[in-house]
C-alpha positions in Angstrom: -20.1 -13.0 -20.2 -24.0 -13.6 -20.7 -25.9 -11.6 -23.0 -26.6 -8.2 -22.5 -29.0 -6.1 -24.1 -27.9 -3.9 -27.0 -28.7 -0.7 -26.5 -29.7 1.5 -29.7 -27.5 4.6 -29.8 -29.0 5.7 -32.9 -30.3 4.6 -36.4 -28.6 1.2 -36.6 -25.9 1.5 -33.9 -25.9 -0.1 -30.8 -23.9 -0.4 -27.7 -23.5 -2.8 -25.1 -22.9 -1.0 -22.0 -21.2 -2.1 -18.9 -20.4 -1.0 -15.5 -17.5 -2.4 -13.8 -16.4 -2.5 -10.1 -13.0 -2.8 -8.8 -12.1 -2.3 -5.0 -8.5 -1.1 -4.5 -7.1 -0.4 -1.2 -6.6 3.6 -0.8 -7.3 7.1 -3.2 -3.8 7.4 -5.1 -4.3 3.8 -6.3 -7.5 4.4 -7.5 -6.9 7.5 -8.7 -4.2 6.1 -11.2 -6.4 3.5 -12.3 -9.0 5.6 -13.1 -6.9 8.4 -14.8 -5.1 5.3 -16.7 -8.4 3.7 -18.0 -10.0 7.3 -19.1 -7.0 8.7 -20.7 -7.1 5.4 -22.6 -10.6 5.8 -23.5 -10.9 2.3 -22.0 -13.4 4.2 -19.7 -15.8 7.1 -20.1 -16.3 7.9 -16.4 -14.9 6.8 -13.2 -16.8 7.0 -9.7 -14.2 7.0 -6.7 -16.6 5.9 -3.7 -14.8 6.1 -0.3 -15.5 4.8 2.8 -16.4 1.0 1.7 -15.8 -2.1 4.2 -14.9 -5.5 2.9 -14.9 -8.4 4.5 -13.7 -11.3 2.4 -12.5 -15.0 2.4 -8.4 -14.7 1.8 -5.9 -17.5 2.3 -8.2 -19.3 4.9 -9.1 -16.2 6.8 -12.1 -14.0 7.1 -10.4 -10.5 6.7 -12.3 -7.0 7.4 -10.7 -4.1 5.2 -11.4 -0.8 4.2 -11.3 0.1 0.7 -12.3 2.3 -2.2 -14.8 1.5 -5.1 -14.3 2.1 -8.5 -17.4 2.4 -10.4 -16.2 1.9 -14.2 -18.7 2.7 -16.7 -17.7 1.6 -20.6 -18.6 -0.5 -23.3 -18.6 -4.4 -22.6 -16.3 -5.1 -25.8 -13.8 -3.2 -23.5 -14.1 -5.4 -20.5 -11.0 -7.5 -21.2 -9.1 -4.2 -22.0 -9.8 -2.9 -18.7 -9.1 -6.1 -16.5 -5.7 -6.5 -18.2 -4.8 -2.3 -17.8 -6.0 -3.0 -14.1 -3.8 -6.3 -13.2 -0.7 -4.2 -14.7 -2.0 -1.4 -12.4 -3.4 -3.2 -9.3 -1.5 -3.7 -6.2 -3.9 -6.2 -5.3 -2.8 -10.6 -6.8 -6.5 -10.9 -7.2 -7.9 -7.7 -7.7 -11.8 -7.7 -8.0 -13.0 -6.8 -11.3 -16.8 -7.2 -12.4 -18.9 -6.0 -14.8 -22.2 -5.6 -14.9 -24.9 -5.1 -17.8 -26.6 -1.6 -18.6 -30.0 -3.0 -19.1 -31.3 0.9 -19.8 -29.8 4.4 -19.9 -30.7 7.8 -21.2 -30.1 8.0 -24.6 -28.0 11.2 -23.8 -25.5 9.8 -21.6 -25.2 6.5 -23.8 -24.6 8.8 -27.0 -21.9 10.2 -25.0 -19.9 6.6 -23.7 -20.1 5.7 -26.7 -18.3 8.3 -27.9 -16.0 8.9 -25.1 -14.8 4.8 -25.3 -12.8 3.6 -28.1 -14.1 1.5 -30.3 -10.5 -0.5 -30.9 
């Protein structure tokens, strides 16, 4: 991953925050991938966004799907925690799994994934 910007959390600490996206192809899925990477504190919060279309390259052929977002927000040192929990979840051989930097938050919210994520 490129550098992102550390974002002071207090005196000292900072945080490199993350938000990651993974499509999955229907609600239980994503709900036991997002209860799996919470309860592991691989994941402070999980947005479940329904109603997405995809249309993607696969095999040779343009395919038009719907499917479900997952809008992951954790700590980047997490990131290859959370694509290895999602491949052992994920019905999907390539699942989509992206992360994206946190260039700014409120100081509030980042106090709180911070603590919410684990560290190890």
């Amino acid at each position: 991953m490129p550098d992102i910007k550390k974002i002071p959390i207090s005196q000292g600490v900072f945080m490199e925050a993350v938000v990651v996206y993974i499509t999955v192809p229907n609600e239980q899925e994503g709900v036991k991938i997002a209860r799996a990477l919470v309860g592991e504190k691989l994941a402070g919060c999980i947005n479940i966004v329904k109603d997405i279309r995809s249309i993607y390259s696969w095999q040779g052929r343009i395919e038009d799907e719907p499917e479900l977002l997952l809008i992951v927000k954790s700590r980047r040192q997490l990131f290859n925690k959370i694509k290895d929990r999602v491949k052992e979840l994920h019905s999907y051989t390539v699942p989509e799994i992206i992360a994206i930097p946190v260039v700014e938050g409120s100081e509030d919210y980042l106090n709180w994934l911070q603590e919410a994520t684990s560290a190890d």
